[in-house]
N, C-alpha and C positions, 0 to 999 in steps of 0.2 A: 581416751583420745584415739586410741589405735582405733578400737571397734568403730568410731565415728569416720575416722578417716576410711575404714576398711567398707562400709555404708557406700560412702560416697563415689569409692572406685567404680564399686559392682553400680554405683546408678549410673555411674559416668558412661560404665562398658555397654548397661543396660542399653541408654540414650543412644550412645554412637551405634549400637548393634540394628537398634532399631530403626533409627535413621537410615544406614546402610542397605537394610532391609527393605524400606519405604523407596530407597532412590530406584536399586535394584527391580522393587515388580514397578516401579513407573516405566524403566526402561524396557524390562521383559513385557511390558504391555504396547511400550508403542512399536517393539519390534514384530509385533503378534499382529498389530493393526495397521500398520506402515510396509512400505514397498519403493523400492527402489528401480526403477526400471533399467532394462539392461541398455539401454540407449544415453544413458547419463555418463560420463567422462566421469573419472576415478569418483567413483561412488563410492568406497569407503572415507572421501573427505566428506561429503554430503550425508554418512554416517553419524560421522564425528559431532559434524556441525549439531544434528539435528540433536545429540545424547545432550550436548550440553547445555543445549534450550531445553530439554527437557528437563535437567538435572537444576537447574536455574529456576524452574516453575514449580520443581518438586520444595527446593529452599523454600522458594517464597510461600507454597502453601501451607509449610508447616512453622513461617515465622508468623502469619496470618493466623492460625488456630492457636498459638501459645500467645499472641495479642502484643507480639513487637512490631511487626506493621503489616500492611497487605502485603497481598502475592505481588500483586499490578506494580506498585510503588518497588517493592523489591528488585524486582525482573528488570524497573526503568531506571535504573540505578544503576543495574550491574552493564546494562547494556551502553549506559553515558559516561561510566566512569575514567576514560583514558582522554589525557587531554595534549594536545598534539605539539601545543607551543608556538614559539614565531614561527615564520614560512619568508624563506628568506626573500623570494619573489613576487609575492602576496604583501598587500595591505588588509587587516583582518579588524573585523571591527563592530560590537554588540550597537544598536542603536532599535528604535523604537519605530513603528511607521503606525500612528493610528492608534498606538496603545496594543500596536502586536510587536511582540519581542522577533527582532531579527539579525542577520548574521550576513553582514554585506563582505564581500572579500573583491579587492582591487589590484589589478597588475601594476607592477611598481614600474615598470619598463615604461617610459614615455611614448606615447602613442601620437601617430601624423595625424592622425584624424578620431572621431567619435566612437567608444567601443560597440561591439554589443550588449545587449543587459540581457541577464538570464533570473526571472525569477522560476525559485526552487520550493519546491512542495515536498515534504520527505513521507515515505511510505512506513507500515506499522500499525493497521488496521483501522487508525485512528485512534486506538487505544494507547501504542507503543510509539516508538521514535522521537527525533526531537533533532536540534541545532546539532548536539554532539556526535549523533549514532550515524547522522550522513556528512560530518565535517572533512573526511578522507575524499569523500565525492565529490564536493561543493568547489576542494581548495583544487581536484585535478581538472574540472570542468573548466574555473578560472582560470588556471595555469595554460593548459593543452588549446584550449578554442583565445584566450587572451579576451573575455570578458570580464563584465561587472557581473560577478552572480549576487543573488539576494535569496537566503536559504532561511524560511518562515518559519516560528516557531508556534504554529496556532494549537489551541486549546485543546485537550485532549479528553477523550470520553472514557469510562463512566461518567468523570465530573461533568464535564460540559458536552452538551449531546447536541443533536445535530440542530439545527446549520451552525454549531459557533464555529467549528472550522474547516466549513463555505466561508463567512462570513468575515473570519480572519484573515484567510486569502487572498479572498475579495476586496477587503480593505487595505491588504498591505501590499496589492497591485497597484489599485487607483491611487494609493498618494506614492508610489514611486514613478507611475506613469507621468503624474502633476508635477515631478522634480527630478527628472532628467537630468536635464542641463549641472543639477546638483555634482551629478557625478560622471561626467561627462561620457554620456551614453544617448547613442543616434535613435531619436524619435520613432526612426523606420524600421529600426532591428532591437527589436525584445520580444522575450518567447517566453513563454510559461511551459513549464518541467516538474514532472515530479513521477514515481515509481509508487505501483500498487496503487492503495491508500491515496498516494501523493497526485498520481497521475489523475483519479476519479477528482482528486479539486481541481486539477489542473484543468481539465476538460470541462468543469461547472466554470469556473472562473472563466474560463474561455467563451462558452457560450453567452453569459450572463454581460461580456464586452462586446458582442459580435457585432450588437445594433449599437454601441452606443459613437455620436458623433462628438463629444467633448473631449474625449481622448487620444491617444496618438495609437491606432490601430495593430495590435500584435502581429509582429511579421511572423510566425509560427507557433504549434503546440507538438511538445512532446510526448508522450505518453509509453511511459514503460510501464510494461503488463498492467496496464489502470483494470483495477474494480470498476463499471461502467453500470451495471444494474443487478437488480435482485429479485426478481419475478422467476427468474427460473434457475433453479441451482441443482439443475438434472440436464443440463445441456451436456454435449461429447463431451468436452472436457471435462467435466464436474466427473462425467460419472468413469472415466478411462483413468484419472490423476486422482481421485481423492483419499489415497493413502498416500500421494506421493508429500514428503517434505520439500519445502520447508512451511507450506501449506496445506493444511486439509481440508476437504469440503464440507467439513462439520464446523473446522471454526473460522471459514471465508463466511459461513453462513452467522454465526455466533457474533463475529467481529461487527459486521453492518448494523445489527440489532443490539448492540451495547453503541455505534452510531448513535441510531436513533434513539432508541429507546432510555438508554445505561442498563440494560438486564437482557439478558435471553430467554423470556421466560415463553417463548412462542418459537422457539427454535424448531423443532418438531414439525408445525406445522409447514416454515420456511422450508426444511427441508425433501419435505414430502411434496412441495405446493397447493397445500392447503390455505395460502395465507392471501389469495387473490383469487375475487369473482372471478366465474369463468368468461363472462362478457367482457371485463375489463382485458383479460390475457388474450382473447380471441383478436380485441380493440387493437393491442399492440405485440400480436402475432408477426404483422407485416416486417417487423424489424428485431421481433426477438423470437427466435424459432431456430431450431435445429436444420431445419430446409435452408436456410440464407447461410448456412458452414459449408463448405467447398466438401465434398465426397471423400478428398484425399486425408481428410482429418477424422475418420469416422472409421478408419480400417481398423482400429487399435481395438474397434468395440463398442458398439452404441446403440443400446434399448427404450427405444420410443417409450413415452409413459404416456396414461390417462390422464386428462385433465381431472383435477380436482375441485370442486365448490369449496368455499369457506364460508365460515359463519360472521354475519355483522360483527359480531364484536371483536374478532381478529381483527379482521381488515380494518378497523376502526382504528388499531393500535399500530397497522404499520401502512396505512393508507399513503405514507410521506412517499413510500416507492415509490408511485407513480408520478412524483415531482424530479424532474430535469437535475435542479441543483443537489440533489440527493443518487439520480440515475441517469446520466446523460447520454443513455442511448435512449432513452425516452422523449428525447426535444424533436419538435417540429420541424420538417422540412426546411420551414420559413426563418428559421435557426441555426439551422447543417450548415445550410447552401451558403451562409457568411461567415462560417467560420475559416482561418486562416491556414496558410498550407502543413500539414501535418505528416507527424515522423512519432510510427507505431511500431513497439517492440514488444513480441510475443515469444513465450515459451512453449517447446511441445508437451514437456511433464510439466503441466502448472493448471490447474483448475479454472483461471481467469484468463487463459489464451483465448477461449470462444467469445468473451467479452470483447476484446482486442479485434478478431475478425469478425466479430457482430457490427463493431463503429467503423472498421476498415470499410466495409460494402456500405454503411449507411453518407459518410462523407464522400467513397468515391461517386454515389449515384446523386450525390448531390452535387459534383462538378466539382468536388475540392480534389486539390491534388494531394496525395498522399505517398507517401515514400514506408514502405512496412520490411521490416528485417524480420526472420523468423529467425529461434535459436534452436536446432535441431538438438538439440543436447544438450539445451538451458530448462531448468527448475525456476521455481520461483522464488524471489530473495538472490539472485545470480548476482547483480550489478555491485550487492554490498559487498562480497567476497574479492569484487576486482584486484585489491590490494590485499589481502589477509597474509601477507607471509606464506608461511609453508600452506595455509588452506584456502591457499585464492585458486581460483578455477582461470584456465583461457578465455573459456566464452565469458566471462564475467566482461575482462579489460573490451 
C-alpha cells in the first residue's frame, strides 16, 4: 500500500511539475513574441490580463489532448462562468427572436415617452464570447443611455461557420425591428452595436437594412474596433501591433478563417497575401490600401509589401472575402451612401484600427456623417476591461 501510494505522489508531483512547466514556456513564449508598447497606460495590467488568456488556453490544450474536452469549449466556459444576478434597475430577460437566443434588458424607471432600442452584437472572433462574457456591458449601456438593449447570442464557429452569425443577426434585428411597440421602443431610434467580431456584424447587418423599405430605418451604427475585411492583413496597423495583446495578427488572421472556413489551414497564405488574385486586390485597392491611412498613422513604422498572386484553389476556399456580409468595407458605394449615421471607435495599439479608418473615409466620402473617437492608449479588448475591478483601464469606461 505504501509503495502504491508512494507511485502515485511522485506521478501526482510528476503531473503538476509538468504542467507547470507547459504553462511556464507557453508564457516565456508569448513574452518572447509579444510587446507591449510604451504608449499603453499601466501595462503591467494588460500583462496580467493577457498571462491569464494565456494560462486559460494552455488548460484547455491540455484538457483537449487527455480527451476531457476541447481547448475552445474550455476557454468558453471559463470566460461565461460568473453570473451577475438581479440589477436592481434593470429588467433582465433570456427570450428567443427567430430561434436566436437573446438577452433583452429593460429600465425599470417609467419612461414619458418611447425608449431607444440598442441591439448588441458581442465581440470574440466569432469563435469566443457570448450573452455572459458582455452581460457587465449590455446592463451599463441600458442603465447609463436608459435603453432597451438586445445582446444576441448567435452561433459560434468552428461549429457553425460563416454566415450563420450574419444570419443570426440578421434575424434577430428584423423580428425586433417587426415588434417595437412590444417593448416600447421608438421606431426612429435603434442602433446596432457591437465590438470587434461584433461590430463586423454590426456593420453587415447594417448594410444588408440600408435598402430595405419594410422596416423602421436604423437611426445609427456603432462599431468598436470592427474586423471590416481580410484582403490585407499587412496594413500599418497589422504590421506596427501584431505583437501587441490582446490581439495578434496571426490570430486576427486565424479567427476569420475558423469564420469561414472552421480550420485555418490556409493561414500562411492570408498572412502573406497570397490568398487573393492580384486583379481582384488591384479591383478593391480604391478602398483598401495603405494610401486611404492618414500619414499620421504610419510614423510608428510601415513597409510597403509586393503584391502577391494566388493559386485557384486557395482563392477558391476563401473567395467569401470578397462578399460584403463577410467584409464590409468591400460594399458598393450604392450601399455606403444609405447607410445611417455612424459612431467609430479605434485603437492606436490594436491591428484592426486601419480597418476602422479604412470605413471612417469610405462612409465619410459617401456623405454619411460619422462621429470617430480615437483611443490614444487603447489596445484591443479595452471596452471589456471598463469594469474589471482592480484590472479595468480608464480609456476602457
Amino acid at each position: 500500500m505504501a509503495v502504491v501510494l508512494t507511485v502515485l505522489v511522485l506521478f501526482l508531483a510528476g503531473f503538476l511539475a509538468g504542467f507547470i512547466l507547459l504553462v511556464m514556456g507557453a508564457i516565456n513564449f508569448d513574452f518572447s513574441n509579444s510587446e507591449i508598447p510604451p504608449g499603453v497606460n499601466q501595462p503591467a495590467k494588460l500583462r496580467i490580463i493577457h498571462i491569464i488568456l494565456i494560462c486559460t488556453a494552455v488548460v484547455g490544450k491540455i484538457l483537449e489532448n487527455i480527451g476531457i474536452c476541447t481547448q475552445v469549449s474550455f476557454v468558453r466556459c471559463m470566460q461565461g462562468r460568473k453570473a451577475l444576478g438581479a440589477d436592481p434597475k434593470l429588467f433582465i430577460k433570456d427570450l428567443w427572436f427567430e430561434k436566436v437566443p437573446v438577452r433583452i434588458y429593460q429600465p425599470k424607471a417609467p419612461s414619458a415617452s418611447q425608449r431607444r432600442g440598442v441591439m448588441f452584437f458581442h465581440g470574440g472572433g466569432w469563435v469566443f464570447g457570448s450573452l455572459e462574457t458582455h452581460e457587465k456591458l449590455c446592463r451599463f449601456i441600458a442603465r447609463e443611455s436608459e435603453s432597451v438593449v438586445v445582446s444576441v447570442g448567435y452561433r459560434l464557429a468552428p461549429e457553425h461557420k460563416y454566415p450563420a452569425a450574419y444570419e443570426d443577426c440578421l434575424n434577430a434585428t428584423q423580428h425586433f425591428l417587426q415588434h417595437l411597440e412590444h417593448y416600447g421602443v421608438d421606431p426612429a431610434r435603434v442602433i446596432v452595436c457591437g465590438d470587434s467580431a461584433g461590430g463586423n456584424l454590426a456593420a453587415a447587418v447594417s448594410q444588408t437594412l440600408a435598402g430595405r423599405s419594410d422596416l423602421p430605418k436604423l437611426r445609427a451604427q456603432i462599431l468598436i474596433y470592427p474586423g471590416l475585411q481580410a484582403l490585407d492583413f499587412n496594413l500599418p496597423s497589422y504590421q506596427q501591433n501584431q505583437g501587441v495583446p490582446l490581439l495578434f495578427r496571426e490570430r486576427a488572421a486565424f479567427y476569420v478563417l475558423q469564420y469561414l472556413n472552421g480550420n485555418a489551414t490556409n493561414l500562411e497564405e492570408v498572412l502573406e497575401g497570397s490568398h487573393i488574385p492580384v486583379d481582384i486586390k488591384l479591383n478593391y485597392r480604391k478602398w483598401v490600401s495603405p494610401d486611404n491611412i492618414p500619414e499620421e498613422f504610419k510614423v510608428r513604422g510601415y513597409k510597403p509589401r509586393v503584391l502577391l498572386d494566388c493559386t485557384t484553389e486557395v482563392f477558391e476556399k476563401v473567395k467569401s472575402f470578397c462578399e460584403p456580409t463577410l467584409c464590409p468595407l468591400l460594399a458598393e458605394d450604392s450601399v455606403v451612401h444609405q447607410l445611417p449615421e455612424s459612431f467609430i471607435l479605434t485603437c492606436e495599439y490594436d491591428v484592426l484600427r486601419d480597418d476602422g479608418l479604412l470605413y471612417k473615409k469610405r462612409l465619410e466620402d459617401n456623405g454619411v456623417r460619422v462621429t470617430w473617437y480615437h483611443l490614444e492608449d487603447g489596445f484591443h479588448g479595452i471596452i471589456n476591461s471598463f469594469n474589471s475591478d482592480w484590472l479595468s483601464f480608464p480609456a476602457g469606461k
